[in-house]
C-alpha positions in Angstrom: 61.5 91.4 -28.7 58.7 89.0 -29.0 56.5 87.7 -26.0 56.8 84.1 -25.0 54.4 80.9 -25.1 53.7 81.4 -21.4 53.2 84.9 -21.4 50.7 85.0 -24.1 49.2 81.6 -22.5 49.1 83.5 -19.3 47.0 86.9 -20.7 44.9 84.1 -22.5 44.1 82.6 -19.5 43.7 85.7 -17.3 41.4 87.6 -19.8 39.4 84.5 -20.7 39.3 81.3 -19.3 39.3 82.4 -15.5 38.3 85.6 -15.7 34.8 85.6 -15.2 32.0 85.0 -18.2 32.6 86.3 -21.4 29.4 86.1 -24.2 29.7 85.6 -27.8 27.7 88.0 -29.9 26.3 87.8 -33.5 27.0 91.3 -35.9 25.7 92.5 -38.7 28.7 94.2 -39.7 32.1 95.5 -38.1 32.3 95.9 -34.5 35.6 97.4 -34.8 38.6 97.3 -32.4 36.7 100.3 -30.5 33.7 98.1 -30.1 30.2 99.2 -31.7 27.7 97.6 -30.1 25.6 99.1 -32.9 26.3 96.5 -35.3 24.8 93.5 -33.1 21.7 92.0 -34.2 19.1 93.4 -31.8 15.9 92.8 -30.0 13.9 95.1 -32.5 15.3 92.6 -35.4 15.1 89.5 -33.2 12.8 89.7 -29.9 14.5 86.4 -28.6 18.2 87.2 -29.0 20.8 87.7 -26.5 24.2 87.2 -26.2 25.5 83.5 -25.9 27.4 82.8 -23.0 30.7 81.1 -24.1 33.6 79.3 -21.9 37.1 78.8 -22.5 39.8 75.8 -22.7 43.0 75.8 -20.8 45.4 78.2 -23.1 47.6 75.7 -25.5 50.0 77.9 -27.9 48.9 80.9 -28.1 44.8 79.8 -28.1 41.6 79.1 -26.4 39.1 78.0 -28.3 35.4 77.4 -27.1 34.6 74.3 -24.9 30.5 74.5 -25.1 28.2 74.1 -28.0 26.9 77.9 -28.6 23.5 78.1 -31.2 21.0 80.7 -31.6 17.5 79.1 -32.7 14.7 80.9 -34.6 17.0 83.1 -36.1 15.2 85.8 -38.7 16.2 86.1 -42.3 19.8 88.1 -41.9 23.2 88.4 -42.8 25.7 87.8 -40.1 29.1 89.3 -41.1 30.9 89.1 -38.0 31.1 87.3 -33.9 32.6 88.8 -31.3 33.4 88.3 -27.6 32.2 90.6 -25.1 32.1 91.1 -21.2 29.0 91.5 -20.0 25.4 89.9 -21.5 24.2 93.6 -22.8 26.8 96.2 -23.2 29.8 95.7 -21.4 33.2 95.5 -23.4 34.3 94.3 -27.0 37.3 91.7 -26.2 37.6 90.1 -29.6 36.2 90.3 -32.8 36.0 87.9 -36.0 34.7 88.3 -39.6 33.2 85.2 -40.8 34.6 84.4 -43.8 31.4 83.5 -45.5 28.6 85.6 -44.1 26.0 83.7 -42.1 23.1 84.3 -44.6 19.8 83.4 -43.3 17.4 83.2 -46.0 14.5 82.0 -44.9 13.6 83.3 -41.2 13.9 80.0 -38.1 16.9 78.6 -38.9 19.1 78.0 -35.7 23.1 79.2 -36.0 25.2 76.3 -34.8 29.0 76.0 -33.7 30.4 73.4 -31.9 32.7 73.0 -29.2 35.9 73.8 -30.3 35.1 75.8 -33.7 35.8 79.4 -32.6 39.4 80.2 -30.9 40.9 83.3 -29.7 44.8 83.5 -30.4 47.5 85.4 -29.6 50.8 86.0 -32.0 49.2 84.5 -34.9 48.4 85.6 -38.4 45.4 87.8 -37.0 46.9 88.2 -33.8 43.2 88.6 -30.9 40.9 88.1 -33.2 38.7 84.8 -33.1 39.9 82.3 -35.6 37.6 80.2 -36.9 37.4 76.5 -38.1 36.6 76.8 -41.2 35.0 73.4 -41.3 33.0 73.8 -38.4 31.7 77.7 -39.3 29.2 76.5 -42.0 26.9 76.0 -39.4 23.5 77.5 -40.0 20.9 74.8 -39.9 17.6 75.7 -41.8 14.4 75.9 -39.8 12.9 73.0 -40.9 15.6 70.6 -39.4 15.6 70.5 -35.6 18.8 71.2 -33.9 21.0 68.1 -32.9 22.9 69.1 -29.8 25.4 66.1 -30.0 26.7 66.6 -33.8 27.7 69.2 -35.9 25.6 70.1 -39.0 26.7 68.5 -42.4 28.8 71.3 -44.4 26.6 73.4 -46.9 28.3 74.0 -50.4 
């Protein structure tokens, strides 16, 4: 037996977009399903990082996806292998999790991490079923630190 569109809209909708704040974290690697907060970037890596507050659309088959612009800015010289949601700005609990297909790599340290409204989803009954799902077009988004941020377009695609 399979669960229906308005079910799964339903738990969407309970667990994220009306039930209260969730923040979107950066890791280094795997969180895992049981939630290591061990694998976030840190303070002692980054003095200026914190989780990123992130809100939610209206579930529409099976998804949410991100309606705010979410960046981290003076980013230092790093891999990021993976983003996840949690529920609470420090600790807190791991609600979904997403490998970035190719790795966040910082090279030079002050470049700002940049995804657009709409690039991140969380889905239900899909391929990876609650896990983020990325736009793949839209998760090339790390903007080196000599460019300034542009809050009102998303950053050309890198090759």
């Amino acid at each position: 037996m399979s669960l229906t569109n308005f079910l799964v809209n339903q738990v969407l909708s309970d667990y994220f977009t009306s039930n209260g704040t969730q923040y979107l974290a950066l890791h280094i690697t795997d969180p895992t399903n049981s939630g290591l907060a061990t694998t976030e970037l840190s303070t002692t890596s980054m003095a200026t990082y914190t989780r990123k507050q992130v809100t939610w659309s209206t579930p529409v088959n099976r998804a949410v996806t991100n309606t705010n612009l979410i960046q981290w800015q003076a980013m230092p010289a790093v891999n990021i292998g993976f983003l996840a949601v949690w529920d609470a700005p420090t600790g807190g609990h791991l609600l979904a999790t997403m490998p970035v297909a190719d790795p966040f790599e910082i090279a030079t340290a002050g470049a700002t991490i940049y995804l657009p409204i709409g690039s991140i989803a969380v889905t239900i009954g899909s391929a990876i079923p609650g896990y983020l799902m990325p736009d793949p077009a839209s998760l090339d988004g790390v903007i080196p630190a000599t460019t300034p941020p542009d809050t009102t377009t998303p950053p050309p695609a890198t090759p």
